[in-house]
C-alpha positions as CSV (number, residue, x, y, z in Angstrom):
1,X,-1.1,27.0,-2.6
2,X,-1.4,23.0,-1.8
3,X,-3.8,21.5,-4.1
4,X,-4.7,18.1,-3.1
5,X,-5.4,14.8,-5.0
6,X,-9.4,14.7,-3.7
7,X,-10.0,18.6,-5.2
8,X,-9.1,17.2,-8.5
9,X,-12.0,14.4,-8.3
10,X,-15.4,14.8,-9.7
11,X,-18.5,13.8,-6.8
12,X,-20.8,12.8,-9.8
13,X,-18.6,10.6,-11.6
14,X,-17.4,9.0,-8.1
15,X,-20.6,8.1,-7.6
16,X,-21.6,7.0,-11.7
17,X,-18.7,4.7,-10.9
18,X,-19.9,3.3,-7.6
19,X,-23.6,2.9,-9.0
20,X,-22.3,1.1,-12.1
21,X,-20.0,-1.5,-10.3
22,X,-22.6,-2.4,-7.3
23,X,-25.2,-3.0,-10.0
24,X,-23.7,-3.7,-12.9
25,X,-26.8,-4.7,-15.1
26,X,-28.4,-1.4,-14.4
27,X,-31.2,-2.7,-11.9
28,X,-31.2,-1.7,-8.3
29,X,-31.9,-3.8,-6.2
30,X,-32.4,-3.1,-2.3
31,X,-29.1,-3.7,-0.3
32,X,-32.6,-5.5,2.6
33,X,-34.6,-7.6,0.7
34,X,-32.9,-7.8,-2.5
35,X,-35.8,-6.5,-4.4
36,X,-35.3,-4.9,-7.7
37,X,-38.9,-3.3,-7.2
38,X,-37.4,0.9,-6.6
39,X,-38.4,4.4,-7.0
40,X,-35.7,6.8,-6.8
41,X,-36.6,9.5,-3.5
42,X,-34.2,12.5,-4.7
43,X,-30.6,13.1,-3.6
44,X,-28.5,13.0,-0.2
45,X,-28.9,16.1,1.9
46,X,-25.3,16.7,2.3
47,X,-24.0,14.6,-0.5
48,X,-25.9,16.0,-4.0
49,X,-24.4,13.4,-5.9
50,X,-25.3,10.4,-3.7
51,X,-29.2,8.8,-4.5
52,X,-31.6,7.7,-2.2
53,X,-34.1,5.4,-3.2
54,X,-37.6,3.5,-1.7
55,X,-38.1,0.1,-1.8
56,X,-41.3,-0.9,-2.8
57,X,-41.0,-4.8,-2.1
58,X,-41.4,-6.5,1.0
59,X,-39.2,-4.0,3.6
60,X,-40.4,-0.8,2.4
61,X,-36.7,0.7,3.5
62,X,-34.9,3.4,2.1
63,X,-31.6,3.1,1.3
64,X,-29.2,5.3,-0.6
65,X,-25.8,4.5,-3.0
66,X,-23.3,3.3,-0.1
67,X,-26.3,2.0,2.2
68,X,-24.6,-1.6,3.2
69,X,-21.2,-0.9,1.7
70,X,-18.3,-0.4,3.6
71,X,-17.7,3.3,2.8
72,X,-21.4,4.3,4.7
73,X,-21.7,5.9,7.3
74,X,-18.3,8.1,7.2
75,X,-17.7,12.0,7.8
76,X,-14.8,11.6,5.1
77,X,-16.8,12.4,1.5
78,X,-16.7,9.0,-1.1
79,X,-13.9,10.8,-2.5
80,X,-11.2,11.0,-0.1
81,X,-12.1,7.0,0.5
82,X,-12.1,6.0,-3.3
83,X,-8.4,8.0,-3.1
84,X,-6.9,6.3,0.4
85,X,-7.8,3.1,-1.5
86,X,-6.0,3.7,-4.7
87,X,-3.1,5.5,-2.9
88,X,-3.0,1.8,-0.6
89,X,-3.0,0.1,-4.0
90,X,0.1,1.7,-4.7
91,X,1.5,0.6,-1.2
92,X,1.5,4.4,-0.1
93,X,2.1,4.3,3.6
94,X,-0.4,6.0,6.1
95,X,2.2,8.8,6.4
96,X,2.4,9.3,2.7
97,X,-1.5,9.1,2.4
98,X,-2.0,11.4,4.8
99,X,0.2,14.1,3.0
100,X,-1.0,13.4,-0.3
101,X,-5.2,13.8,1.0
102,X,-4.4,16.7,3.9
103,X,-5.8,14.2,6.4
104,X,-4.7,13.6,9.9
105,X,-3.2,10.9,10.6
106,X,-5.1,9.1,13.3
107,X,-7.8,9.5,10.6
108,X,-5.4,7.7,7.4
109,X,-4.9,4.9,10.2
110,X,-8.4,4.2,10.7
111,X,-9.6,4.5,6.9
112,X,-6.6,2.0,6.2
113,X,-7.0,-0.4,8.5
114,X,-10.9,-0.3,7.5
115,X,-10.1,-0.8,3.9
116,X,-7.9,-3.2,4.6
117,X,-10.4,-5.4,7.1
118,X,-13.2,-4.9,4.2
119,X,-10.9,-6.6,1.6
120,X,-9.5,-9.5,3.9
121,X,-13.2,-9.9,4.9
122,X,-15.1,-10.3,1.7
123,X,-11.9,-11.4,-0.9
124,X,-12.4,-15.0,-1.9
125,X,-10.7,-18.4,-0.5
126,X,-7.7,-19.4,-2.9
127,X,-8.3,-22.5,-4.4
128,X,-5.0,-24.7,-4.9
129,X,-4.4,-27.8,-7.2
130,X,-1.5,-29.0,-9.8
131,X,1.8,-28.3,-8.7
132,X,2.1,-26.1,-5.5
133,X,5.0,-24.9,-4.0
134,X,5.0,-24.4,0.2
135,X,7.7,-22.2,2.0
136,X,7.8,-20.2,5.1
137,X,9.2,-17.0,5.8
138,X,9.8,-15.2,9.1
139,X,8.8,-11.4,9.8
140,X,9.9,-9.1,12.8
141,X,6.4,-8.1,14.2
142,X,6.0,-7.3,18.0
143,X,2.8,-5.3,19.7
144,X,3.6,-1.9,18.5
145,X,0.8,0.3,19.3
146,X,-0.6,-2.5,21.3
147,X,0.0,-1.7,24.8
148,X,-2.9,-4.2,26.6
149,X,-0.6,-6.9,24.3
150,X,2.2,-6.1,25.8
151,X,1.0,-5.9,29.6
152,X,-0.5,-9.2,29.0
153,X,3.0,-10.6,28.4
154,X,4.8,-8.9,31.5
155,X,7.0,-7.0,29.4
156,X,8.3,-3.2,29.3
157,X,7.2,-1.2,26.4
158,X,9.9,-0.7,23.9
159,X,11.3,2.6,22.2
160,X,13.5,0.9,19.8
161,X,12.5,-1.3,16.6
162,X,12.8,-4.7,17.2
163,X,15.5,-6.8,16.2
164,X,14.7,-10.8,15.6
165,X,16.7,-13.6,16.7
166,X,18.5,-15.1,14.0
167,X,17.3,-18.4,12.5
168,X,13.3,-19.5,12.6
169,X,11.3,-17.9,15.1
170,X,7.7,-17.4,16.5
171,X,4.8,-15.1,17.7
172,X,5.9,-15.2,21.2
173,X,9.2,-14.3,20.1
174,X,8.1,-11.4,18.2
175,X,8.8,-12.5,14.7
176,X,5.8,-14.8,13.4
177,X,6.5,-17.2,10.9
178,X,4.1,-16.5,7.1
179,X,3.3,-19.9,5.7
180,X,3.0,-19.5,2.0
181,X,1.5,-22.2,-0.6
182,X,1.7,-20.8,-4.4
183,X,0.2,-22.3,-7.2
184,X,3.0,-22.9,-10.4
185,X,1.1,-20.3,-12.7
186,X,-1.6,-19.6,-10.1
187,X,-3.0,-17.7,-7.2
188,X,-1.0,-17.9,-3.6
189,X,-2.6,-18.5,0.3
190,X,-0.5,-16.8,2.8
191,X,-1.5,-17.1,6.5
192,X,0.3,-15.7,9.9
193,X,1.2,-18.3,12.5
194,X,2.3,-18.9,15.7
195,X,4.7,-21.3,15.0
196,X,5.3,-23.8,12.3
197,X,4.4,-27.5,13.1
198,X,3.0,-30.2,11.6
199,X,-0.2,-30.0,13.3
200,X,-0.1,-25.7,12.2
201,X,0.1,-25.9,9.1
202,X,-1.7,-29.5,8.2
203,X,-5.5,-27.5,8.7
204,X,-4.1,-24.9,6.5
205,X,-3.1,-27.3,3.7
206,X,-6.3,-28.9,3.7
207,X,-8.3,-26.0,3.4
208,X,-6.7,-24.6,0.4
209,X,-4.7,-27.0,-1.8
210,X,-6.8,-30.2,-3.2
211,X,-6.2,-33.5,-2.3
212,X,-3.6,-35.5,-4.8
213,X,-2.0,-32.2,-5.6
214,X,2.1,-32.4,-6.3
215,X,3.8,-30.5,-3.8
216,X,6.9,-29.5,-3.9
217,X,9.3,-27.9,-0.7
218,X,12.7,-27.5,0.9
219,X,14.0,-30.3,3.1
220,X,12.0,-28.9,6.5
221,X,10.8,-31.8,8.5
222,X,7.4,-29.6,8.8
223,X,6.3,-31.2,5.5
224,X,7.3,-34.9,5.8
225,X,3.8,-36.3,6.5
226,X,2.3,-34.3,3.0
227,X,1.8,-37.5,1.6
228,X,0.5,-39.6,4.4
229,X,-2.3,-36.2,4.2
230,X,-2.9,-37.1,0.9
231,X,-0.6,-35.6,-1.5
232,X,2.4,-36.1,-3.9
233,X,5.9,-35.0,-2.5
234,X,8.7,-34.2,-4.1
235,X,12.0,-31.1,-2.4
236,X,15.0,-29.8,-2.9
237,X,17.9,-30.1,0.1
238,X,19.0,-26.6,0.2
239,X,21.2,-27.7,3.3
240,X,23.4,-29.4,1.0
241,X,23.4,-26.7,-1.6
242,X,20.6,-28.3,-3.6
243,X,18.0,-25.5,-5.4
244,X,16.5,-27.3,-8.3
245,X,16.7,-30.8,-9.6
246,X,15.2,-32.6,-13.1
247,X,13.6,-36.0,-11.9
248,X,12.3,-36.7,-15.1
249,X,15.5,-36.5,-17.4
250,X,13.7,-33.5,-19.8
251,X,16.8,-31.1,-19.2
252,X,13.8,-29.1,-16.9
253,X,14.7,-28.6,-13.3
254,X,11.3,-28.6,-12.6
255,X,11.7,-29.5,-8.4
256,X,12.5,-26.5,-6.5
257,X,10.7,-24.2,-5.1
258,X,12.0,-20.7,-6.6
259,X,8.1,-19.5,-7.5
260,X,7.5,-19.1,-3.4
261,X,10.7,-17.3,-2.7
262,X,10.6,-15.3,-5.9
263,X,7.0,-14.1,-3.9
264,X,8.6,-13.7,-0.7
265,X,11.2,-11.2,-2.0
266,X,7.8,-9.3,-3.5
267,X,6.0,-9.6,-0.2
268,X,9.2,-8.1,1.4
269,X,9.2,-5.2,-0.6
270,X,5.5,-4.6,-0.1
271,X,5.7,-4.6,4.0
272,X,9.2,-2.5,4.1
273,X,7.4,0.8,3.1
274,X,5.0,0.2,6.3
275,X,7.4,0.5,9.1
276,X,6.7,-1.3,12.5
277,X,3.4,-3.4,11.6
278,X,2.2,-5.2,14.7
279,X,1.3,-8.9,14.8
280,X,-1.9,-7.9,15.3
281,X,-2.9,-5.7,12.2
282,X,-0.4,-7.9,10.0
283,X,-2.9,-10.7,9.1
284,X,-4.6,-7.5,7.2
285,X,-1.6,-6.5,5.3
286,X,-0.7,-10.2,4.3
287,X,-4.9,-10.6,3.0
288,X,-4.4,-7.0,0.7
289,X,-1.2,-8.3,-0.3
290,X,-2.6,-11.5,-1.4
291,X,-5.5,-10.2,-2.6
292,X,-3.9,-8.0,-5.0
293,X,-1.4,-10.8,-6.3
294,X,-4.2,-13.1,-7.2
295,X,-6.6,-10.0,-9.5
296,X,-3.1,-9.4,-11.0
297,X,-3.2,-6.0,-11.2
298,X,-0.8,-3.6,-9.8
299,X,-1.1,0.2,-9.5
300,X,-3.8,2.1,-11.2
301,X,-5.3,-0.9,-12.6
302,X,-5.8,-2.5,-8.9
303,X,-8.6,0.3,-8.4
304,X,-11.5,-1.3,-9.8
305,X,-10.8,-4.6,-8.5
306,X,-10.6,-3.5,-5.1
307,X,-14.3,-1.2,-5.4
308,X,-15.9,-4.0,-6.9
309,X,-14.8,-6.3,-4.4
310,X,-15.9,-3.8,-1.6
311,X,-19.1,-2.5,-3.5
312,X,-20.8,-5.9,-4.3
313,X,-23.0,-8.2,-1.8
């Protein structure tokens, strides 16, 4: 006998959970208007732990628990969802997700990739200032799965995994460069380029670290203009077997930038249990990635995080 994860969940306490993270000082409001004026209308025909409710404000709508949410609207009960997300928080891969729910696994690709879309799509902006760190990293990544990609390039599909060309590469070379900008005891902003230039990864810069900010990198001639853009400057020569340095005489080697590749080896990790990740769906793995980074919270504890991320306007 195969008992599954979802037959061990309970529908009314999936759904005491749901009502108590989207409004979490007790008053519905309506997911239209916003009004908090509501008279409960009874219970979801097929769904007897989902309620529906009437607005009585200026839409007059109906609406029920997930009305607006990202999990309406599914065949797939709450259930299996609330699972596929905490099985993704524990970087389960689709394969393993589908065996662990009894799902098919066309259907485990589409629930992941719309978790995954949901989180990238509503997590907040990083905000960057004090000492940052800025390193790039390079990821095999072609068109897998993709095949109008790989027309559009004149190329034959492949039935082997790629293998990238050594040294720094590029989208059209099938392994994208990930420009990463941590934050010494903060949050990190991780974006997937085409290349990595000056005038790539200046926007980027700009958007998330704050002007005056001390930034520290390796010797790549990508950053030399940091400080004509507005910030302090300070890296490490790594082609002369340089790591860390103490400027400041304190006995602290406090330039290098070991907090960025100390992430990287994490991000690696995190991507090698999804085999094959096109360059097209990997933006949404990098955002999950950095969104659970910044909540610090790994594993079971990542589960609330990511519903009331999802749940909430």
């Amino acid at each position: 006998m195969v008992l599954y994860l979802q037959d061990r969940l309970d529908d009314e306490k999936v759904y005491e959970t749901v009502r108590a993270l989207r409004w979490s000082e007790g008053k519905v409001s309506c997911p239209h208007c916003g009004s908090e004026d509501i008279v409960r209308k009874g219970f979801h025909n097929t769904q007897k732990a989902r309620r529906r409710y009437r607005c009585q404000g200026e839409c007059c709508g109906q609406f029920n628990d997930l009305t607006g949410t990202i999990f309406e609207g599914h065949h797939q009960p709450l259930e299996v969802w609330i699972l596929c997300l905490y099985l993704m928080g524990l970087n389960q891969s689709n394969q393993q997700i589908g065996r662990e729910l009894g799902l098919n696994k066309d259907d485990v690709q589409a629930m992941t990739k719309q978790l995954r879309e949901g989180v990238v799509a509503k997590k907040k902006e990083p905000e960057l200032c004090g000492e940052i760190e800025m390193d790039e990293v390079y990821v095999v990544a072609g068109h897998k799965g993709h095949t109008e990609s790989v027309a559009a390039k004149g190329r034959v599909g492949r039935r082997r995994r790629l293998k990238g060309a050594r040294g720094r590469g590029t989208a059209q070379k099938d392994k994208p460069p990930i420009f990463g900008m941590i934050e010494r005891g903060g949050k990190v902003a991780i974006s997937m380029l085409d290349n990595v230039k000056q005038q790539t990864i200046k926007p980027i810069i700009k958007k998330y670290v704050q002007q005056g900010s001390l930034v520290y990198s390796d010797e790549y001639c990508i950053y030399d203009r940091l400080e004509q853009w507005g910030y302090r400057h300070k890296h490490v020569c790594h082609g002369i077997g340089e790591y860390a340095r103490d400027d400041d005489g304190d006995g602290f080697c406090e330039v290098h930038v070991n907090t960025i590749e100390g992430f990287w080896s994490l991000l690696r990790s995190w991507l090698r249990t999804h085999r094959g990740i096109s360059q097209e769906n990997l933006p949404l793995y990098l955002g999950f990635f950095e969104f659970t980074h910044n909540v610090r919270a790994r594993g079971k504890a990542l589960l609330p995080s990511l519903l009331q991320l999802l749940l909430c306007p």
